[in-house]
C-alpha positions as CSV (number, residue, x, y, z in Angstrom):
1,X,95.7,81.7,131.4
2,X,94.6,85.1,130.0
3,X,93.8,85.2,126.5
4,X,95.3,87.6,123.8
5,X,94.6,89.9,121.5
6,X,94.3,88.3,117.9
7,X,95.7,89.8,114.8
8,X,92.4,91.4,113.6
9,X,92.1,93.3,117.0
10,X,89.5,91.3,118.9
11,X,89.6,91.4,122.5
12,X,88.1,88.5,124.5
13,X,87.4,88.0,128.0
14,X,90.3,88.6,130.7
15,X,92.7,89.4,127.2
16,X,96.4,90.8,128.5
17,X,98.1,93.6,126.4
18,X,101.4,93.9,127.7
19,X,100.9,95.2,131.1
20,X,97.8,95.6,131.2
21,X,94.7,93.0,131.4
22,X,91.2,94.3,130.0
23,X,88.1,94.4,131.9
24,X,84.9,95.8,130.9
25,X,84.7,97.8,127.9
26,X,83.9,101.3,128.5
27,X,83.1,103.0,125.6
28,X,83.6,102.5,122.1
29,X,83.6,104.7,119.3
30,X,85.2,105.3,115.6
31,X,88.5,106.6,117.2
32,X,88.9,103.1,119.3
33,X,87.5,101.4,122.1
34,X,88.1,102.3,125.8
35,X,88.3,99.1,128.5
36,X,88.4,99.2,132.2
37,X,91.9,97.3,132.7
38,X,94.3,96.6,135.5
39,X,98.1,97.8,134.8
40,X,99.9,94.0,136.4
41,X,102.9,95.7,137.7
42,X,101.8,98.4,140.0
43,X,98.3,96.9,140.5
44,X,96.2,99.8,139.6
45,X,93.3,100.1,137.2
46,X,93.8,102.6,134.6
47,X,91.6,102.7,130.9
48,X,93.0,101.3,128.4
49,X,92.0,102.5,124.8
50,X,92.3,100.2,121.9
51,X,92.4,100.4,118.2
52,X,90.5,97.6,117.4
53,X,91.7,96.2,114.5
54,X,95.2,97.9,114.7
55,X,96.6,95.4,111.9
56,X,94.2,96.0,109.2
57,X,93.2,99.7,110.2
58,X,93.9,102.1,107.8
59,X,97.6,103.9,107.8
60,X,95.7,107.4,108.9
61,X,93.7,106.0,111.8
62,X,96.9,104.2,113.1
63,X,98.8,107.5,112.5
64,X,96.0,109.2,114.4
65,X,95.8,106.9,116.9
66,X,99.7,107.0,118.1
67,X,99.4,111.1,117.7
68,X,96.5,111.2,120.2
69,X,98.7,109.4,122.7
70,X,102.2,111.4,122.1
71,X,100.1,114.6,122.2
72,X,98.2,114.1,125.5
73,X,101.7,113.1,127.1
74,X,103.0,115.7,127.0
75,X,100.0,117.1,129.2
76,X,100.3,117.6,132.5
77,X,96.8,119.4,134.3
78,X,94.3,118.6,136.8
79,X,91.4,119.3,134.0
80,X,93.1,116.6,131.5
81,X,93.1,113.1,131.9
82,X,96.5,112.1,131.6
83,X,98.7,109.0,129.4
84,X,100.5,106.6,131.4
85,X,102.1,104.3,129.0
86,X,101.5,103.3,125.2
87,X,102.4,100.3,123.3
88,X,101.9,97.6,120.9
89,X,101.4,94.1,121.1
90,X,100.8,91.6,117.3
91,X,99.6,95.2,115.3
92,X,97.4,95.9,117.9
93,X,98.0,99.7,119.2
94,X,97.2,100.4,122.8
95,X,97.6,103.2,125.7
96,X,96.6,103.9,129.1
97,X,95.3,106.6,130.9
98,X,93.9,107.5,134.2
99,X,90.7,106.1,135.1
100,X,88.2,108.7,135.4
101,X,84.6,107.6,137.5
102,X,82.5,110.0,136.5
103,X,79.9,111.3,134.2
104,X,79.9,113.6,131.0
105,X,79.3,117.3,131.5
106,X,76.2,117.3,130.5
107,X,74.6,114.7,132.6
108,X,76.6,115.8,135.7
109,X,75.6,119.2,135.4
110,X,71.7,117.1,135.5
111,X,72.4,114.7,137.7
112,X,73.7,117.2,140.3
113,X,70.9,119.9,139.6
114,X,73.4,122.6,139.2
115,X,72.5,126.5,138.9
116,X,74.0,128.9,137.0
117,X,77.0,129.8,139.1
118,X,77.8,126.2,139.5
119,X,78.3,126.2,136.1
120,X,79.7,129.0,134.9
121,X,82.4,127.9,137.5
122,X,82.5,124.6,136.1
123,X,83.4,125.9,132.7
124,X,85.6,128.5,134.1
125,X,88.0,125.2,135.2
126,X,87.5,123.3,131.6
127,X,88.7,127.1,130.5
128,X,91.8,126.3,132.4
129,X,92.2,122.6,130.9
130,X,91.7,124.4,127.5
131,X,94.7,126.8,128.2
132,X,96.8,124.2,129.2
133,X,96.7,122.2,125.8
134,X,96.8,125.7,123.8
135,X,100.2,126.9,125.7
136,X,101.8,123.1,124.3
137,X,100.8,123.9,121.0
138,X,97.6,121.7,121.0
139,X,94.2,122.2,119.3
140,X,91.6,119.7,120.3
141,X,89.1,120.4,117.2
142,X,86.4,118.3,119.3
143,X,85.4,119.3,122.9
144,X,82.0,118.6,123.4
145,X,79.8,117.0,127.4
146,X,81.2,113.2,125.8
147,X,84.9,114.5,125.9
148,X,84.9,116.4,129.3
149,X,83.9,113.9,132.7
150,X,83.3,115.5,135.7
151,X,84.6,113.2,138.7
152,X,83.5,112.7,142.2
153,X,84.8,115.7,143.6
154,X,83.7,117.8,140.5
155,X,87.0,118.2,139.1
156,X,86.2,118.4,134.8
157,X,88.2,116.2,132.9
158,X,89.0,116.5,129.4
159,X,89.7,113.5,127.4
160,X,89.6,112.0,123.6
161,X,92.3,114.3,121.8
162,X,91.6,111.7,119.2
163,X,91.4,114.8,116.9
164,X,93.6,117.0,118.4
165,X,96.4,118.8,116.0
166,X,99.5,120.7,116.6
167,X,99.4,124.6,116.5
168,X,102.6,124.7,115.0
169,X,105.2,123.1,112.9
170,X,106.9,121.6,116.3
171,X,104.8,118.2,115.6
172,X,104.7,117.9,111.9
173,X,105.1,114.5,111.9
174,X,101.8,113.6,113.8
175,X,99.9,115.8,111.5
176,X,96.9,113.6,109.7
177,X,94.8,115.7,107.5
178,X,90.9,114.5,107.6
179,X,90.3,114.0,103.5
180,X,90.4,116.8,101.0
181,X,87.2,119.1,101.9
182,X,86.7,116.8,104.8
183,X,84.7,117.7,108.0
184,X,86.4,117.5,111.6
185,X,85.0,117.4,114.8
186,X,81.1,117.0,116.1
187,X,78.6,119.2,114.0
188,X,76.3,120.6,116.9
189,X,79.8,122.2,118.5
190,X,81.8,123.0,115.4
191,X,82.5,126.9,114.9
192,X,81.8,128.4,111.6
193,X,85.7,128.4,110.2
194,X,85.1,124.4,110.7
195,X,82.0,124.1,108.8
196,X,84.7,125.0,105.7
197,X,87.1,121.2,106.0
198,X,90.1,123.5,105.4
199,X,92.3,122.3,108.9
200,X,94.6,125.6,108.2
201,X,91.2,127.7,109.0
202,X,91.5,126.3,112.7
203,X,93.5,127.9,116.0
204,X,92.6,128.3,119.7
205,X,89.3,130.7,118.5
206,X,88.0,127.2,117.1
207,X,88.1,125.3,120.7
208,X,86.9,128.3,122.4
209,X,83.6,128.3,120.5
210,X,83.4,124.5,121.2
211,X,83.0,126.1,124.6
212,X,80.8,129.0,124.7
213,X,78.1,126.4,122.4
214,X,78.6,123.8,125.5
215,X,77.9,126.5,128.1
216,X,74.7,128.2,125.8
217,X,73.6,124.9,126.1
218,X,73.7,124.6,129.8
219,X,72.5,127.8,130.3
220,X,69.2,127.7,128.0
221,X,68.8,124.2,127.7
222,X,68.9,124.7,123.6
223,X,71.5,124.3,121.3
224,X,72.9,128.1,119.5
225,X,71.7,127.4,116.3
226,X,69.0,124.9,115.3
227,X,70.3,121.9,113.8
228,X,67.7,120.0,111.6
229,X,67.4,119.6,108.3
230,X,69.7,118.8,105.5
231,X,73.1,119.0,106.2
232,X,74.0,122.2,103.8
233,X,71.5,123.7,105.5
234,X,72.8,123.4,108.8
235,X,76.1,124.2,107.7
236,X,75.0,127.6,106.5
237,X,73.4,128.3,109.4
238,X,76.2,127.8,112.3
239,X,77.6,130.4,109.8
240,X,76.1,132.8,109.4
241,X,73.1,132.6,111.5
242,X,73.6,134.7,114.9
243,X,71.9,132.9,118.3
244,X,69.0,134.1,119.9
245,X,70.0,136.1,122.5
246,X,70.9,133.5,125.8
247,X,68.8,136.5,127.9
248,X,66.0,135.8,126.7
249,X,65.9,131.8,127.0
250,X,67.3,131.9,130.5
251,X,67.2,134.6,133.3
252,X,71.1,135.1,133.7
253,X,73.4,138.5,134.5
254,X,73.5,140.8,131.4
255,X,77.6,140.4,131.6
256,X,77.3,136.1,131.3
257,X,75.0,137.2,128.5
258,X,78.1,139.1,127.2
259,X,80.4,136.7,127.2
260,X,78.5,133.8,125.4
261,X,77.8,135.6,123.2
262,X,81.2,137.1,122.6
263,X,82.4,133.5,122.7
264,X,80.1,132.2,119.9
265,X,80.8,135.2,117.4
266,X,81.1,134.2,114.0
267,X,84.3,135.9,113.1
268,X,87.1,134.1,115.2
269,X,88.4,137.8,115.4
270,X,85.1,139.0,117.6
271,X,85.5,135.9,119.8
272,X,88.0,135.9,122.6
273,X,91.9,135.3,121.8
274,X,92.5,132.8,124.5
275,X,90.9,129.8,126.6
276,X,92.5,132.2,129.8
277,X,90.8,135.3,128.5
278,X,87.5,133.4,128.7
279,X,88.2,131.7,132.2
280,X,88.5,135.1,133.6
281,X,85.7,136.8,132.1
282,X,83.9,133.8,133.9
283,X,85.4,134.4,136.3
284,X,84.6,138.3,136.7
285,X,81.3,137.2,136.2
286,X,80.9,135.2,139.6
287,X,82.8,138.2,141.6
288,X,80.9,140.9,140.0
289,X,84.3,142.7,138.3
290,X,83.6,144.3,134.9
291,X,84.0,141.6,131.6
292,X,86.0,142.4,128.7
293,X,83.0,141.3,126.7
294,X,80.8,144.6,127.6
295,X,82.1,148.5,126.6
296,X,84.1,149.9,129.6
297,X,81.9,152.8,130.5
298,X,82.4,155.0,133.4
299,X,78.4,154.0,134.8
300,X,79.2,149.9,134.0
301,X,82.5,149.8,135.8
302,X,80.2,152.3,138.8
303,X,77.5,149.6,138.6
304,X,79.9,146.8,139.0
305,X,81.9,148.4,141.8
306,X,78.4,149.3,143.8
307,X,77.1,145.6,142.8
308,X,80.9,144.4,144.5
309,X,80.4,146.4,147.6
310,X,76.6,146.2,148.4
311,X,77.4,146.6,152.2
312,X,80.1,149.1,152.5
313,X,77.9,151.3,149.7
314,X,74.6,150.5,152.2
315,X,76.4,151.5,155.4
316,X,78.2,155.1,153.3
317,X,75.0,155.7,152.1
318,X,73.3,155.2,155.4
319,X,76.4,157.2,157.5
320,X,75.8,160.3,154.9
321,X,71.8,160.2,155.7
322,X,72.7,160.3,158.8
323,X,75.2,163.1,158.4
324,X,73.0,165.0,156.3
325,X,70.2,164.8,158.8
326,X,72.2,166.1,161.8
327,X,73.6,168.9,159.2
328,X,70.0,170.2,159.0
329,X,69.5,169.6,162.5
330,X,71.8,171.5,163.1
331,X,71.4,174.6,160.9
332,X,67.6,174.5,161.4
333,X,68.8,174.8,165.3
334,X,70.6,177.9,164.4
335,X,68.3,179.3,162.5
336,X,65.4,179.2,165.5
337,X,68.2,180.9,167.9
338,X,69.2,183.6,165.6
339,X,65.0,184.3,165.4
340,X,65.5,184.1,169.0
341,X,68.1,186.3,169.2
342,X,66.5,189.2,166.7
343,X,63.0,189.1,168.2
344,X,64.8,190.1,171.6
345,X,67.0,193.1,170.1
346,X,63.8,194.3,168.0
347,X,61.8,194.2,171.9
348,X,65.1,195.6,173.6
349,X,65.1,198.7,171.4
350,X,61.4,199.1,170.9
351,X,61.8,199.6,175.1
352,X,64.4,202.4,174.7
């Protein structure tokens, strides 16, 4: 017979909760552990993440733990792993999710030797993920390569809203404050307004900058700002300290330049206002159409239009050579008949 899970949260070998019966474990981390499981009654495999130690874990992290799971359900998009079923079984809190084979941004972007395209299109569809949880009212507070897994046919998938708030006053009830002054989220991606602990700081600006740090770092293979030292120190300088210019780490188009560095602007004002603002400028930037991150001048939009239509700007300019040519052809032509034309009047009358 499968074992249980005791009161303290342990899980042993082939251990059942409710539906499901745990496998390997995953991952583990200070938001709960993640196990390979099989759900019994429909005989599929699903993760199963566990607070271990439900019965004795603190009144916040249980709090946290059932928010994480009514927020993602009410998710529904191909970028966001989504929650099948959540219970609890002897204190122990539980819930499933799709099963996701894959591997962190990061190391997929590696493992797969992507260029720079690859990625920008890549983040472009976490964008779109991002958008999804913003329109429902949802602020993640901690994307980051460990909470995004890219599967096997490169679809991104976000996962771990294990800090994950409400927008608005819709959720109230799932709201769990961090500690007076405390700090939320992963230190190398958090913006400058999170630096501060003061959650009422925080909207869809602060997951968006989460963003332009991961795709900096894919782009120049360093992180924005340098993040050694004492912690004050760091914390001062994601800031108030501006990043070296992405240009001049990397060879990349001036416009993706642009746009990380709109996106990791230290006012959340500066930065753009939504995840679907920054999918399309990354967007524009693998078609060639102007960015909202650069001024609209008359010569960028000219650039961007000749850069769009190399071949039909090649073959105009090429047809108007040509035109131009046969135009002075053509007048040169006249010119050596009227010459023609004089030098036999000027002999006509000089024989009168």
């Amino acid at each position: 017979m499968p074992g249980t899970v005791d009161s303290a949260g342990a899980v042993p070998g082939e251990a059942v909760l409710g539906d499901f019966r745990l496998g390997a474990l995953l991952g583990s981390g200070g938001m709960g552990q993640v196990y390979r499981a099989e759900q019994l009654s429909l005989r599929r495999e699903v993760a199963l993440k566990v607070l271990p130690g439900s019965s004795m874990a603190s009144r916040e992290a249980r709090s946290r733990f059932v928010r994480e799971a009514a927020l993602v359900a009410k998710l529904s998009h191909p970028a966001i792993v989504p929650v099948y079923q959540a219970g609890e079984q002897d204190g122990v809190l539980y819930y499933a999710m799709e099963l996701v084979d894959g591997l962190p941004l990061d190391e997929y972007v590696h493992a797969q030797h992507l260029g720079m395209r690859a990625v920008v299109d890549l983040m472009a569809r976490v964008c779109d993920g991002i958008e999804a949880a913003h329109r429902r009212g949802i602020l993640h507070r901690d994307l980051k390569p460990a909470n995004i897994l890219v599967d096997g046919r490169g679809q991104p998938r976000i996962l771990d809203f294990g800090l994950a708030t409400m927008l608005t006053a819709e959720a109230a009830e799932f709201s769990v404050v961090s500690g007076a002054g405390g700090l939320c989220g992963t230190l190398a991606f958090m913006a400058p307004e999170q630096t501060l602990g003061d959650r009422d700081l925080l909207d869809v600006r602060t997951d968006l900058y989460a963003v332009g740090v991961m795709l900096y770092r894919l782009c120049t293979g360093r992180p924005p700002t340098e993040l050694s030292g004492p912690l004050p120190a760091v914390l001062e300088r994601i800031r108030t300290q501006d990043p070296p210019p992405p240009g001049r780490l990397a060879r990349m188009p001036a416009d993706l330049e642009a746009v990380l560095l709109k996106a990791l602007a230290k006012e959340p004002d500066r930065r753009y206002q939504s995840a679907a603002a920054l999918s399309a400028d990354l967007r524009a930037v693998l078609s060639g159409h102007p960015v909202s991150a650069r001024r609209p001048t008359t010569v960028y939009r000219l650039r961007r239009y000749v850069s769009r239509h190399r071949g039909a700007v090649a073959a105009g300019a090429a047809v108007a050579l040509l035109l131009g040519g046969l135009t002075v052809a053509f007048i040169a032509r006249l010119n050596r008949e009227r010459g023609v034309a004089v030098a036999h009047a000027q002999r006509a009358e000089a024989a009168l």
